[in-house]
C-alpha positions in Angstrom: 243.4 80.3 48.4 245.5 78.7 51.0 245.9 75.0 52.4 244.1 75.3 55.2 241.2 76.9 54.2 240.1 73.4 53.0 238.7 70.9 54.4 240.0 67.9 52.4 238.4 65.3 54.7 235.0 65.8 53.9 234.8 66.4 50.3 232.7 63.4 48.9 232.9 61.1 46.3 229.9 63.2 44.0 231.4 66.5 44.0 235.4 65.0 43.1 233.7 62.6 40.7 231.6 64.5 38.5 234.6 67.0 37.0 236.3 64.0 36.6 233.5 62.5 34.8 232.9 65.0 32.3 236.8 65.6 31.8 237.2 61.9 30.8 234.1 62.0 28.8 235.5 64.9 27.2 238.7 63.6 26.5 237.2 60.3 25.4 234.6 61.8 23.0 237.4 64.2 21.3 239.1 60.9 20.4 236.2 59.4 19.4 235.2 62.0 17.0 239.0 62.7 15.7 238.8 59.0 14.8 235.0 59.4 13.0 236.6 62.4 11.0 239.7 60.3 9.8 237.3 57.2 8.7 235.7 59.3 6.4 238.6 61.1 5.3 240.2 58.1 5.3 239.9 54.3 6.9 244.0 53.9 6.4 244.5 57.1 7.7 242.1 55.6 10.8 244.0 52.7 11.5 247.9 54.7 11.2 246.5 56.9 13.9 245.2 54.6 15.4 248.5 52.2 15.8 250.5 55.3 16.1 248.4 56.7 19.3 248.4 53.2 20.8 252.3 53.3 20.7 252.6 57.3 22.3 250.1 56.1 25.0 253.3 53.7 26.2 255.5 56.5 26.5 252.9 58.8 28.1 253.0 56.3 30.8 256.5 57.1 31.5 255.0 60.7 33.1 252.1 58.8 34.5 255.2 57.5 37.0 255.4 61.0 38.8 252.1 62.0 38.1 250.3 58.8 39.8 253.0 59.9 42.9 252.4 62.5 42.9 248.4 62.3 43.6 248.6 60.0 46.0 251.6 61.2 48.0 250.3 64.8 48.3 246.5 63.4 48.6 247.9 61.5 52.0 250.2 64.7 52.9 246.7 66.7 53.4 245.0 63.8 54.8 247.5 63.9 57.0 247.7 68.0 57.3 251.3 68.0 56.6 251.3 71.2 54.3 254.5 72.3 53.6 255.4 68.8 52.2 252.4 68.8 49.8 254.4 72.2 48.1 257.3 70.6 47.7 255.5 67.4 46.2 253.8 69.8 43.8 257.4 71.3 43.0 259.0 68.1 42.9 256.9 66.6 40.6 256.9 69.3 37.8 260.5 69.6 37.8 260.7 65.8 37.2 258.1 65.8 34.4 259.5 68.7 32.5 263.1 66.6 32.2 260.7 63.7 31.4 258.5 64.7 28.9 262.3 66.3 27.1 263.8 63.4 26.7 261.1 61.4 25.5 259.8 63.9 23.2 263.3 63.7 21.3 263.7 60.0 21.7 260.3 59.4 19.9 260.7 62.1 17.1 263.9 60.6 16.2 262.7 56.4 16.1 259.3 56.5 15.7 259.3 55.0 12.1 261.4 52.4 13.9 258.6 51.3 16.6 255.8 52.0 14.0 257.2 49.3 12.1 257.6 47.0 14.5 253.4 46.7 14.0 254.0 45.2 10.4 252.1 47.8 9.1 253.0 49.5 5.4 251.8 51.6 2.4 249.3 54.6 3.3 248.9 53.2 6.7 252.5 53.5 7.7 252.4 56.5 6.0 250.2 58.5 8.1 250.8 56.8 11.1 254.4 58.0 10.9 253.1 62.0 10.3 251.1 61.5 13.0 253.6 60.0 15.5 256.6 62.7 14.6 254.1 65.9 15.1 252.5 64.1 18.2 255.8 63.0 19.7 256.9 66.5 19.6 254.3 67.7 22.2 254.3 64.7 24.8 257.7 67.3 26.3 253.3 69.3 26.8 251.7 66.3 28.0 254.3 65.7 30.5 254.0 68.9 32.0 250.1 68.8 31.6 250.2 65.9 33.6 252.1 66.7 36.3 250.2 70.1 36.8 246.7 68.5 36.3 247.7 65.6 39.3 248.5 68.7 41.7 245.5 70.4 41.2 243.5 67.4 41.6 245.2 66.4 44.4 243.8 69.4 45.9 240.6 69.0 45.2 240.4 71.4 42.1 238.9 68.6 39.8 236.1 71.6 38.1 239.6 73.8 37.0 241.2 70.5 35.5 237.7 69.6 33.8 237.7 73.5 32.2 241.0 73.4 31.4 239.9 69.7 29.1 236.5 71.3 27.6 239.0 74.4 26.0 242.1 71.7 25.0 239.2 69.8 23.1 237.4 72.3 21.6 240.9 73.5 19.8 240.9 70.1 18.9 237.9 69.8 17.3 237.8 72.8 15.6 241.2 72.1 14.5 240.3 68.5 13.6 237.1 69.4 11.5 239.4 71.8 9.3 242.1 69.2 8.7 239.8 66.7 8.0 236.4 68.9 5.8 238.1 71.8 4.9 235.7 74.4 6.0 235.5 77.7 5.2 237.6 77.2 1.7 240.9 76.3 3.9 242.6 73.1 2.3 242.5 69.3 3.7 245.8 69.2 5.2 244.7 65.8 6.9 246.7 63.9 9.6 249.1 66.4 9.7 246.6 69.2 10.3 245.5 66.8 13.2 248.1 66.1 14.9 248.7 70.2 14.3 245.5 70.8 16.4 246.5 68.4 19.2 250.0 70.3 19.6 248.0 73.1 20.2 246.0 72.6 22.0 248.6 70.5 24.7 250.5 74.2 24.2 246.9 75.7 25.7 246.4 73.3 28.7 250.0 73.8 29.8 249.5 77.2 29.8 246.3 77.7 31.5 247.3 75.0 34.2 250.4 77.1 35.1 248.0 79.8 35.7 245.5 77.7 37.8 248.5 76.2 40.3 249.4 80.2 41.2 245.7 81.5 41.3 243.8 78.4 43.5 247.0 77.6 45.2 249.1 80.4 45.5 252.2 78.4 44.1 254.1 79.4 41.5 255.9 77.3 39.3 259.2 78.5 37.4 262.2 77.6 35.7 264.2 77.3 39.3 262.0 74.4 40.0 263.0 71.9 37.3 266.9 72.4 38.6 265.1 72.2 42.4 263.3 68.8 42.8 264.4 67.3 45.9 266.4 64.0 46.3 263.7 62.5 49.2 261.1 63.5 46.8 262.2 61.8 43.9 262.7 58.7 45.8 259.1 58.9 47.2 257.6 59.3 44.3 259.2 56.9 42.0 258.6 54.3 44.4 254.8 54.6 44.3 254.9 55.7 40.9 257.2 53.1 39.0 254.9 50.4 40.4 251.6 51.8 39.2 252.7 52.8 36.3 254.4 49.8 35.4 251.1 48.3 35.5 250.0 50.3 32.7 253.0 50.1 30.6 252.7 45.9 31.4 249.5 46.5 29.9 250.2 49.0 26.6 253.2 46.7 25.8 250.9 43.5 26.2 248.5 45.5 23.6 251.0 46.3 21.6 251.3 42.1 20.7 247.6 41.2 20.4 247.7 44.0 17.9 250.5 42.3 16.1 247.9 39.5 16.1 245.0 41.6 14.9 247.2 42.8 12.2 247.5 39.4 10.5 243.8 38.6 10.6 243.3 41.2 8.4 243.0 45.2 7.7 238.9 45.1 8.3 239.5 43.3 12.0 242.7 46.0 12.5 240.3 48.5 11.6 237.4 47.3 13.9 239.6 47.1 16.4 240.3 50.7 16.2 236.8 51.7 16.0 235.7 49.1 18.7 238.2 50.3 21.5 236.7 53.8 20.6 233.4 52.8 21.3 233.5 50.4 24.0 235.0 53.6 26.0 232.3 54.6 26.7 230.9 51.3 28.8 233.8 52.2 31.6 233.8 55.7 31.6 231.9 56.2 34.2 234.4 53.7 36.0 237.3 55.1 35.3 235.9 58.7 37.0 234.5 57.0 39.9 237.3 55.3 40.2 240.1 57.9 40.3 237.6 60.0 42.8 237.7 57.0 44.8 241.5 57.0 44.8 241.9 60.6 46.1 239.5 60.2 48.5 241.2 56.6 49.8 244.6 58.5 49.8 243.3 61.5 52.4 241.7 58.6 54.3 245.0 56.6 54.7 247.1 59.6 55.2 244.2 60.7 58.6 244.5 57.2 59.7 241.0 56.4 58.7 241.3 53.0 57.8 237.6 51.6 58.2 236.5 54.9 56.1 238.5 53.9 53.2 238.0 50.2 53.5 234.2 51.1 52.8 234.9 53.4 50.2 235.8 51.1 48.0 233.7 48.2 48.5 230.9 50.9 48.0 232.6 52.0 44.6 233.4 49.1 43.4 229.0 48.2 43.6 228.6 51.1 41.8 231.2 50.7 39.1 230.2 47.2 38.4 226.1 47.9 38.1 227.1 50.9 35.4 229.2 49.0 33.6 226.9 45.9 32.9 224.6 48.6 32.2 226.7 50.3 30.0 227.5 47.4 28.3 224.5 45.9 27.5 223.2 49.2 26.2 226.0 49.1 23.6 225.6 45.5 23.0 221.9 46.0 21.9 221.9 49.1 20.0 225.8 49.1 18.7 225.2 48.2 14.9 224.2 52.2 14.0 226.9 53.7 16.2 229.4 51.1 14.3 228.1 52.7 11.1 228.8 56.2 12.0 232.6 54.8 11.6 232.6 52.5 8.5 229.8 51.3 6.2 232.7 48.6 5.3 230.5 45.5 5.2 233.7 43.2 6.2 234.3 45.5 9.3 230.7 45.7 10.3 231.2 41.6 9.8 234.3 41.5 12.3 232.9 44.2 14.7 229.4 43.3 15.6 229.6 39.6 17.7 232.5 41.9 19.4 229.7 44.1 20.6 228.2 41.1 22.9 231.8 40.0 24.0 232.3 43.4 25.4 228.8 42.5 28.2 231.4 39.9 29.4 234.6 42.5 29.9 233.6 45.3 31.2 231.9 44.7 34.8 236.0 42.3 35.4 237.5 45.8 34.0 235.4 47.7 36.4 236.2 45.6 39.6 239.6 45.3 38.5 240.5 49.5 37.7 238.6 50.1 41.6 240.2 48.2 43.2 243.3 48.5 41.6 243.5 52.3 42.4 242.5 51.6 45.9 245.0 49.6 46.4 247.8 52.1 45.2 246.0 54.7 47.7 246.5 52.4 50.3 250.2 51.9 49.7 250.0 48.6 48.3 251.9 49.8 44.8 253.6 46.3 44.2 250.2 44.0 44.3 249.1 45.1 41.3 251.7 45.6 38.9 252.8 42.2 40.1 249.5 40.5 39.1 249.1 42.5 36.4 252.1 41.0 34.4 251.3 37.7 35.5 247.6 38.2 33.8 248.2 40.6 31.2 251.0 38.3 29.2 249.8 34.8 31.0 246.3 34.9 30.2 245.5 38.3 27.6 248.4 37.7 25.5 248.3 34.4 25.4 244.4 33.5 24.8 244.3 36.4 22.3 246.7 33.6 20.5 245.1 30.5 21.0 241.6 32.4 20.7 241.9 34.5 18.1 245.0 33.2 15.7 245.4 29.8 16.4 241.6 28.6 16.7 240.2 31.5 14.3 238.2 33.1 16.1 239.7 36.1 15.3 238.7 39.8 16.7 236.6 37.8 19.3 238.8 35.5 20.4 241.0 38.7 21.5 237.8 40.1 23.0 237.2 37.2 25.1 240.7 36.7 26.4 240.5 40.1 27.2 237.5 39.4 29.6 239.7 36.5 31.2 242.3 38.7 32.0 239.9 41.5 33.5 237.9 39.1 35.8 241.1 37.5 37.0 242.6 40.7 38.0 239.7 41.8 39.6 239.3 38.7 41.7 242.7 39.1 42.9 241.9 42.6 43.5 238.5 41.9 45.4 240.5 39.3 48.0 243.2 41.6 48.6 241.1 44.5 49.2 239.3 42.3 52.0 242.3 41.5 53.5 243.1 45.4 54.4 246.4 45.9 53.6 247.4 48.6 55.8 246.7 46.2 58.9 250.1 44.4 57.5 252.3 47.7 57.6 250.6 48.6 60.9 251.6 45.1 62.1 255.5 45.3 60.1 255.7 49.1 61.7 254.4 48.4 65.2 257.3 44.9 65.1 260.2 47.5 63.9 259.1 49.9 66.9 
């Protein structure tokens, strides 16, 4: 199918949104149920996944920096009907990725055990946290591709192909997970390492079908020529929106990176709850996080066919939505959490540390969802330097900080994190929330029209 057979003005919000919806809740409940299988195979082998995972998130973020380029800079090239460029985005971008995910996927193989003990964390724990992290680190070279190819498509519109491309990569998960973990069918229990196994796979799978999905819907095909091919005025473009957002993100991991340092001396049952908790609580902005990133697309097309009022509206109505599901979301959780807790650990001392967590969470997630709206919006818009810029100040000023004071210093221990977590979500959104009112393209109108 050709570019301009579509119409990429007029796609809404529902028909982007709900591929992503299920995608994330896809990928989400994978994770959830790889996690379920390791606590009972194992709560240490939970928790050395679960630090390990949180530390390749931070260098997955290094191929979120084209990626996130890439789908607003081509989402504005069609808003803007400017074809041609929109290829050469697309070709830009996995070039740049597949040099990306290279060099990471060697740097992380060969000091992992360095960064994994960085945590504090020994014995069994370290143990399979480092299997994990040396398989796993081996396929983020996948992920980086993935990434790249999954942010074209989307860009496009093709959100259902993305989402189908997800519901196969988990199911080889799954399937792989349940023999690692059960030993079905008479195979042995090979464990973490049979885990992480099943994820290389099935990254191996989505690379490969998304290769095939770029040619078919968008009759481009992507080879080896490209990754020598990117150009140098693509490059520049795209790190310049993308090293912002994603430095956002990476402030963020990093700044998790330290409360957990603080979560590991209050005890293995709160490091453990943790882990189960930010499993769980995934599920309150789901929803958010789909809305949102339909949002973004759509705000990017707007902003590229000069329709600044459109996209101005589009995300104070998003943002209503968001923050109504979340509460809702929330609240749900809050009230009924205790038996889904259980399904993880029937560890009395985590069930002790996790529950009053449960409530705390009512209080973060409608500042998370105004705050990841908003957020994207902005980025849509242009406005890449806002965020990341507030971010820092509030991730380390007020998250980092408070999850001291709170949780360390005054004893309040996993919910004293929780809470200073909140602080640092409604903060960010309320400096989100004024910005967005202030419409931020009326200043580079104003700076472009002065130049002129």
């Amino acid at each position: 199918m050709g570019y301009k057979s579509n119409n990429f003005q007029d796609q809404t919000l529902f028909n982007i949104t709900w591929p992503i919806l299920i995608e994330l809740a896809l990928h989400m409940g994978m994770g959830m149920v790889a996690t379920l299988m390791l606590s009972h195979y194992s709560d240490s082998a939970a928790a050395g996944v679960g630090v390990a995972n949180q530390l390749l998130n931070i260098f997955i973020l290094v191929f979120t920096v084209t990626s996130v380029g890439a789908t607003i800079l081509i989402g504005q090239r069609l808003g803007a009907q400017q074809f041609s460029e929109a290829r050469h985005l697309a070709r830009s971008v996995f070039g740049l990725n597949f040099w990306a995910g290279l060099c990471v996927a060697f740097f992380v193989f060969l000091f992992g055990e360095y960064f994994l003990r960085l945590f504090g964390i020994e014995g069994k724990v370290l143990g399979y946290g480092l299997t994990f992290i040396r398989i796993c680190g081996i396929s983020l070279f996948l992920e980086s591709i993935s990434l790249a190819l999954s942010a074209v498509l989307r860009s496009h519109g093709h959100v259902k192909e993305s989402m189908m491309v997800t519901v196969i990569m988990d199911v080889i998960s799954a399937g792989g997970n349940l023999v690692a973990t059960a030993g079905i069918f008479g195979l042995p229990v090979t464990g973490v390492a049979g885990v992480s196994w099943a994820m290389f796979a099935a990254r191996a799978f989505a690379v490969a079908a998304l290769l095939f999905l770029v040619y078919r819907r968008l009759s481009l095909r992507l080879g080896i020529a490209d990754i020598f091919q990117a150009r140098k005025e693509d490059i520049k473009n795209l790190l310049a929106i993308g090293i912002p957002s994603a430095g956002e993100n990476l402030s963020y991991q990093l700044s998790q990176l330290f409360i957990t340092g603080f979560v590991v001396t209050m005890g293995a049952p709160s490091l453990t709850a943790r882990v189960y908790i930010l499993n769980i609580s995934m599920v309150c902005y789901l929803f958010t996080l789909a809305i949102a990133q339909g949002t973004q697309l759509l705000i990017a097309r707007y902003i590229g066919g000069k329709q600044y009022e459109r996209a101005f509206k589009r995300g104070i109505g998003t943002l209503k939505i968001a923050m109504a599901a979340s509460l809702a979301a929330s609240l749900i959780l809050a009230l009924f959490g205790k038996p889904v807790l259980n399904l993880f650990s029937n560890d009395m001392n985590v069930m002790t540390v996790g529950l009053p967590v449960l409530w705390a969470i009512v209080f973060v997630e409608p500042g998370r969802a105004m705050n990841i709206v908003l957020m994207n919006s902005l980025k849509s818009a242009g406005d890449v330097n806002f965020p990341v810029v507030i971010g820092i100040f509030s991730m380390w000023g007020i998250s980092v900080v408070f999850s001291y004071m709170l949780g360390v210093h005054l004893g309040l221990g996993l919910l004293g994190v929780w809470i200073a977590t909140g602080m640092d979500e409604w903060l960010r959104g309320c400096f989100a929330f004024r910005r967005w009112l202030s419409k931020p393209w009326e200043r580079k109108k104003a700076a472009a029209a002065v130049a002129v």
